[in-house]
C-alpha positions as CSV (number, residue, x, y, z in Angstrom):
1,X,-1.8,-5.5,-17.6
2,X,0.9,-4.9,-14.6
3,X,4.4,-4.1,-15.6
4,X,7.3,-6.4,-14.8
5,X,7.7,-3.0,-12.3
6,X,4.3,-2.6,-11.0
7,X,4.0,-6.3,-10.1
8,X,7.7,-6.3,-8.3
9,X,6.0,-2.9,-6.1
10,X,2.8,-4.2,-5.6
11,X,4.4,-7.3,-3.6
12,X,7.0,-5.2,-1.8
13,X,3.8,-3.3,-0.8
14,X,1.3,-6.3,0.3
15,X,4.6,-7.6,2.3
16,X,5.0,-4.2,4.0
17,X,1.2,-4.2,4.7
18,X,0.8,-7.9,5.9
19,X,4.2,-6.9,8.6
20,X,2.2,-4.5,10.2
21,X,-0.2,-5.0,13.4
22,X,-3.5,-7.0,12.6
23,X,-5.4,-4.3,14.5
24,X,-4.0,-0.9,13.2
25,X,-6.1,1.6,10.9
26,X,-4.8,4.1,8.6
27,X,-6.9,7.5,8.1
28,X,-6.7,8.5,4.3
29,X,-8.2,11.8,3.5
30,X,-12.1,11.6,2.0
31,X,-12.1,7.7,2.2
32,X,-12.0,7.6,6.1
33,X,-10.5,5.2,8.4
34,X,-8.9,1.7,7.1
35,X,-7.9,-1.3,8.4
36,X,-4.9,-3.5,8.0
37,X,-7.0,-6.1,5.7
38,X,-9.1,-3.1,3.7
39,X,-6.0,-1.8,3.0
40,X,-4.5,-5.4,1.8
41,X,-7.9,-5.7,-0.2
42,X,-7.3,-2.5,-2.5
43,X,-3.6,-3.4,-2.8
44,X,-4.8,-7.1,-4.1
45,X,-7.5,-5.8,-6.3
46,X,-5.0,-2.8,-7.6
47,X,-8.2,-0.2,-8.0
48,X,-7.4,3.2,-7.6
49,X,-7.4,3.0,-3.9
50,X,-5.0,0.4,-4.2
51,X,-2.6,2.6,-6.8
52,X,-2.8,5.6,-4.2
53,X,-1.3,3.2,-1.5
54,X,1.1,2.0,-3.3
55,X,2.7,5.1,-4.4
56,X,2.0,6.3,-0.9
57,X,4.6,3.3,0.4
58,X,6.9,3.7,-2.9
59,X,7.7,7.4,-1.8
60,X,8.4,6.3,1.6
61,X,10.5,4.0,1.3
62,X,11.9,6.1,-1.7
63,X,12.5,9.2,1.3
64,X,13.5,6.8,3.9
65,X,16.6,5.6,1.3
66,X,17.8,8.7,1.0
67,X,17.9,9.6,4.5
C-alpha cells in the first residue's frame, strides 16, 4: 500500500511526465531507450522501474528548489 506521500509524488510525477513532448525518449542506463508512454506505464504500474523514475524526478525538482 502507497503512502498518503508516495501517492501525492507519484501524481506530481505522471503530471510532469504527461507535460512533456509525445515523441521524446529518455535513455536509462541497462534498460535502454524509453518513450514518453513506457515511461507513464512504469510510473502507473509503480514497479521498480517506476520507483527509480520517480525518485529520479523527486531529486530534480528537489535540486532545482534549491537553486
Amino acid at each position: 500500500m502507497e503512502s498518503k506521500d508516495q501517492g501525492e509524488f507519484k501524481k506530481l510525477v505522471l503530471v510532469r511526465l504527461q507535460a512533456m513532448p509525445s515523441d521524446i525518449s529518455v535513455h536509462m542506463g541497462s534498460v535502454g531507450e524509453l518513450t514518453r508512454e513506457d515511461l507513464l506505464e512504469h510510473v502507473k504500474k509503480g514497479d521498480d522501474l517506476g520507483r527509480k523514475i520517480i525518485a529520479v524526478q523527486l531529486r530534480y525538482i528537489r535540486a532545482m528548489k534549491d537553486l
